[in-house]
C-alpha positions as semicolon CSV with decimal commas, in nm:
position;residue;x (nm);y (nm);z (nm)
1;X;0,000;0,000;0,000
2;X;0,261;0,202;0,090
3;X;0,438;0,171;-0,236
4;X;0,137;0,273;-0,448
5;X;0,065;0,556;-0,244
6;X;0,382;0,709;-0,338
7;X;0,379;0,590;-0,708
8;X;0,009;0,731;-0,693
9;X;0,032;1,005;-0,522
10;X;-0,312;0,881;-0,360
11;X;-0,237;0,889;0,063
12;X;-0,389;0,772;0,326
13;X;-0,403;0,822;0,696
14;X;-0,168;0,708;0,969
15;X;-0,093;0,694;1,350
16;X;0,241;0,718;1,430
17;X;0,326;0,635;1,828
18;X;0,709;0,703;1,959
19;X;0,783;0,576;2,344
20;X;1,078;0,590;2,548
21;X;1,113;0,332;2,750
22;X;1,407;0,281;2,981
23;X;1,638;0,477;2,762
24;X;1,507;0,312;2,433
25;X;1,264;0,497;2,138
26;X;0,973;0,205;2,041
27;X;0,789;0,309;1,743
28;X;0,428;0,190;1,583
29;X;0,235;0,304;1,280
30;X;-0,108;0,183;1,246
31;X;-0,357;0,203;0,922
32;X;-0,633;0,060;0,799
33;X;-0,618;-0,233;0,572
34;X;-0,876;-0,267;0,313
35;X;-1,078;-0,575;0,367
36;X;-1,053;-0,812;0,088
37;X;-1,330;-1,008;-0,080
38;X;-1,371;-1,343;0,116
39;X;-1,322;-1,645;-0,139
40;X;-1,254;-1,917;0,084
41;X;-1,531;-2,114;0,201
42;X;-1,657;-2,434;0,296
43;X;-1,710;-2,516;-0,039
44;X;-1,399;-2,745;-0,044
45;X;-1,361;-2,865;0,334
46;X;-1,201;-2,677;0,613
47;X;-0,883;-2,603;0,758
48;X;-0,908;-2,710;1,176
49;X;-0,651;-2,516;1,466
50;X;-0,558;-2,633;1,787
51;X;-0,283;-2,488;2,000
52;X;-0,111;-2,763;2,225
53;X;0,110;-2,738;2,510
54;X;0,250;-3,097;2,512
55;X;0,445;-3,067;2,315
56;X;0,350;-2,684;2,301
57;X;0,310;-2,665;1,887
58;X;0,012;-2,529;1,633
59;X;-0,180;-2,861;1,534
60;X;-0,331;-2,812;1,217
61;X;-0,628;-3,106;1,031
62;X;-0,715;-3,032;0,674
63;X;-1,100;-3,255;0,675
64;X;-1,293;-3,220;0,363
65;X;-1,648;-3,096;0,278
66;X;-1,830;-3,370;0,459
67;X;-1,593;-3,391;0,769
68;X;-1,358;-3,620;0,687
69;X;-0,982;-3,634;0,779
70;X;-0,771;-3,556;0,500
71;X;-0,446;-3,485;0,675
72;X;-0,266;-3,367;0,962
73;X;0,046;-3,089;0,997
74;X;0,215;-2,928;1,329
75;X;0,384;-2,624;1,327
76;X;0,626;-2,620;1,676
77;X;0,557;-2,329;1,873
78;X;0,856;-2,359;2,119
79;X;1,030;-2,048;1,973
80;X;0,810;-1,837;2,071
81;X;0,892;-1,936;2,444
82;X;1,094;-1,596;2,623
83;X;1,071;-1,409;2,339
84;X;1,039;-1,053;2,392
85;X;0,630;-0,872;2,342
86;X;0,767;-0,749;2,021
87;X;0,949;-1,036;1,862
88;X;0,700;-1,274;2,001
89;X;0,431;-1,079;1,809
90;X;0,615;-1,057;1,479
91;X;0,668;-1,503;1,504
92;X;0,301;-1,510;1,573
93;X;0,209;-1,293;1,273
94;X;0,429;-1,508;1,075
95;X;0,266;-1,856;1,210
96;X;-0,024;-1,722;1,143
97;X;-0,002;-1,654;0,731
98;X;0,173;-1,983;0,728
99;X;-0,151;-2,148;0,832
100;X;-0,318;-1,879;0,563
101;X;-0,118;-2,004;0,312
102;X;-0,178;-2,405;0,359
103;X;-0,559;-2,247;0,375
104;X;-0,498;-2,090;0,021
105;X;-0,336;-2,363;-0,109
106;X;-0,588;-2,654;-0,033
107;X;-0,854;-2,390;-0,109
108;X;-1,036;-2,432;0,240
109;X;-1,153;-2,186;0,445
């Protein structure tokens, strides 16, 4: 967005928030995001989540249309143990469109 705002000349609005804190500048900028047009569905099957904490990972079950188990994927969640807010944040954002990209690739919602 940012890009074509500049290529456009076509802004938007922003927040930006600077904090010291203990000696150290922390900066955010927040926006709105467009929402985009919701194409996956249930048409195809689903994409299930469970977060376990033995052994503390992202269990993910791909079942199809009628509810049947079509496969089974973990995604290991240990890193995020005594990460900082910040860093923590940005793995879980990145865990996150990994599971939204096995969604978009099997085509399930």
């Amino acid at each position: 967005m940012l890009n074509q705002s500049i290529n456009t000349k076509q802004y938007f609005a922003y927040t930006v928030e600077l904090k010291l804190k203990e000696g150290e500048i922390y900066g955010s900028v927040a926006f709105e995001m467009p929402t985009s047009e919701v194409w996956l569905t249930k048409e195809y099957g689903v994409i299930g989540i469970d977060t376990n904490a033995s052994p503390l990972h992202l269990a993910i079950a791909e079942v199809s249309v009628d509810g049947s188990f079509i496969s089974y994927q973990s995604i290991s969640l240990h890193e995020l143990i005594g990460l900082p807010k910040n860093k923590k944040d940005n793995q879980e954002w990145l865990i996150a469109h990994q599971v939204v990209n096995i969604a978009n690739r099997e085509r399930k919602g």
